[in-house]
C-alpha positions in Angstrom: 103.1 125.1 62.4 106.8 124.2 61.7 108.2 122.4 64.4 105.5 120.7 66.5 107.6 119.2 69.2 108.4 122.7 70.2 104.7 123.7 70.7 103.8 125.0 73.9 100.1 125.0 73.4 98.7 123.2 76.4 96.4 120.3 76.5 93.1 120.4 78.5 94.6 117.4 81.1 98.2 117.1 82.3 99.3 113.6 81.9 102.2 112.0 84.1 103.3 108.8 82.6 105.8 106.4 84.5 108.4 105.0 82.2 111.2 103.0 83.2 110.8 104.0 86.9 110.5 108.0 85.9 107.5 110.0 86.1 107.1 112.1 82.7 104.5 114.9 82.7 103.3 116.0 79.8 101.1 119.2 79.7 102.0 120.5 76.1 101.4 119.7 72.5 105.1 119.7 72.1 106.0 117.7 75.2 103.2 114.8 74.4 104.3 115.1 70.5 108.4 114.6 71.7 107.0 111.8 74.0 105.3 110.0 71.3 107.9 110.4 69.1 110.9 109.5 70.6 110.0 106.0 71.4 110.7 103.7 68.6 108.0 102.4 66.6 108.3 98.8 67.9 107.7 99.8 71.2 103.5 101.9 69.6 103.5 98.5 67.1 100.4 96.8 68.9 99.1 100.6 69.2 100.5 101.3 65.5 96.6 103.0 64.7 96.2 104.6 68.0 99.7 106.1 68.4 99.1 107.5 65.0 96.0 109.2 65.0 97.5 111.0 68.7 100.4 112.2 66.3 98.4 113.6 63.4 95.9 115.3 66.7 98.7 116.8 68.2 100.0 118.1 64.9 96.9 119.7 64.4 96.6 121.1 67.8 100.2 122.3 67.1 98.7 125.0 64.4 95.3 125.7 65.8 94.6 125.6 69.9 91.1 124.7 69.3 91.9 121.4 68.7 93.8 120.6 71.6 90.5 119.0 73.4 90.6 116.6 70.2 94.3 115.8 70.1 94.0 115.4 74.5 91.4 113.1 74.1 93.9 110.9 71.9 96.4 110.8 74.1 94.7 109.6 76.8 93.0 106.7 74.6 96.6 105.4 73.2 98.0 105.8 77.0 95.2 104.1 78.3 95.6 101.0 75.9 98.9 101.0 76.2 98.4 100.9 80.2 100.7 103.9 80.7 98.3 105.6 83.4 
């Protein structure tokens, strides 16, 4: 797939993640992908292995929807480390 942050494959769970006082849900490949991505890499730095292998799932996911249980299950380990729900 080209673009992955434009995805709209859905995950299997929807995740709403508070940041700076805002709720963000995230129920796409391309919404978690943008999410992930747009905060700087200091901020994943003691989550450096985590936040990467969510990226590389979601990419995947981003090119073949059978892999979205995969790149789901990802997420929710890096958010759950890094105490986001």
């Amino acid at each position: 797939m080209g673009d992955v942050s434009k995805s709209d494959t859905p995950l299997k769970a929807t995740f709403k993640v508070r940041l700076n006082g805002e709720t963000v849900t995230l129920a796409t490949v391309g919404q978690a992908y943008r999410f992930i991505s747009n905060l700087s890499a200091v901020e994943w730095m003691e989550f450096r292995s985590l936040h990467d292998e969510a990226l590389v799932a979601l990419e995947r996911a981003a090119g073949n929807a059978m892999l979205t249980v995969q790149a789901t299950n990802a997420l929710r380990t890096l958010f759950v480390r890094a105490k986001l729900l």
